[in-house]
Structure formats: structure tokens, C-alpha cells
BALOBA-1460 file (C-alpha; in Angstrom, 3 decimals):
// residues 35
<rec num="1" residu="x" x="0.000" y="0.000" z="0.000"/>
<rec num="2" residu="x" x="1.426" y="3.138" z="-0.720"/>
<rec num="3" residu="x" x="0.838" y="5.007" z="3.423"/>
<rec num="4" residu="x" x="3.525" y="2.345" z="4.313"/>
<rec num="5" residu="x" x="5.537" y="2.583" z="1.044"/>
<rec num="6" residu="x" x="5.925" y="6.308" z="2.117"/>
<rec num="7" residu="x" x="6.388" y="5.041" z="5.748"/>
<rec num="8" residu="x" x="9.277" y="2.484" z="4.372"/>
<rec num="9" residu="x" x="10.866" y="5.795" z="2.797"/>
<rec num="10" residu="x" x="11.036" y="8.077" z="5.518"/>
<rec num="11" residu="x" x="12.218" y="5.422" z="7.986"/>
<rec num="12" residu="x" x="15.142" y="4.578" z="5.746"/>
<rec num="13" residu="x" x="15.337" y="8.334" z="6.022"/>
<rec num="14" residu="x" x="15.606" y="8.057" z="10.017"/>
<rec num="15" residu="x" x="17.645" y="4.257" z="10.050"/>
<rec num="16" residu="x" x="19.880" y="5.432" z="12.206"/>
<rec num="17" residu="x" x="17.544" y="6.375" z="14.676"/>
<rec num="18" residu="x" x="16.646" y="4.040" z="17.787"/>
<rec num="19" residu="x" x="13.757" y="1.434" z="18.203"/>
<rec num="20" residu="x" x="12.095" y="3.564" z="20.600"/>
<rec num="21" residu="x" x="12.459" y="6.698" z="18.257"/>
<rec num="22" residu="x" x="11.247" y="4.848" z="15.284"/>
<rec num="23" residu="x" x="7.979" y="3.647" z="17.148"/>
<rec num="24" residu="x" x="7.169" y="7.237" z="18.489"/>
<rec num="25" residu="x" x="7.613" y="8.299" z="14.611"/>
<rec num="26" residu="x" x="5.675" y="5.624" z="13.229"/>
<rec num="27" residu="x" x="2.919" y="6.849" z="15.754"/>
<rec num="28" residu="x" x="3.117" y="10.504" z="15.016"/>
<rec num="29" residu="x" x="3.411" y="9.808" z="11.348"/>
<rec num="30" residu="x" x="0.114" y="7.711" z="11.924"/>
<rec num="31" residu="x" x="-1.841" y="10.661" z="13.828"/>
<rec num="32" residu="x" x="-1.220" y="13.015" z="10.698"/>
<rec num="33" residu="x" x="-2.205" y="10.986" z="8.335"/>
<rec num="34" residu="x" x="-5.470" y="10.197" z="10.374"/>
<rec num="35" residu="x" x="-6.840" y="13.622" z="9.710"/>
């Protein structure tokens, strides 16, 4: 699907970030794509 396509991008983006970091991303990518 392309949302997580575009997620996949942006967390290749943000690799070197930690687990913890990547999971509070993936939730605030989540919230603005909810609107």
C-alpha cells in the first residue's frame, strides 16, 4: 500500500535512529495521516 511505502521511505530516512524513536515516529506519522 502506498501510506507504508511512504512510511518504508522516511524510515530509511531516520535508520539510524533508535527502536524507541522509530515507534514514536511511526505513531506521530500515523496521527497526521489520520486527519
Amino acid at each position: 500500500e502506498g501510506l507504508f511505502k511512504e512510511l518504508k521511505q522516511k524510515l530509511s530516512l531516520h535508520s539510524g535512529l533508535t527502536k524507541k524513536h522509530k515507534i514514536m515516529f511511526i505513531k506521530d506519522f500515523l496521527n497526521k495521516k489520520s486527519w
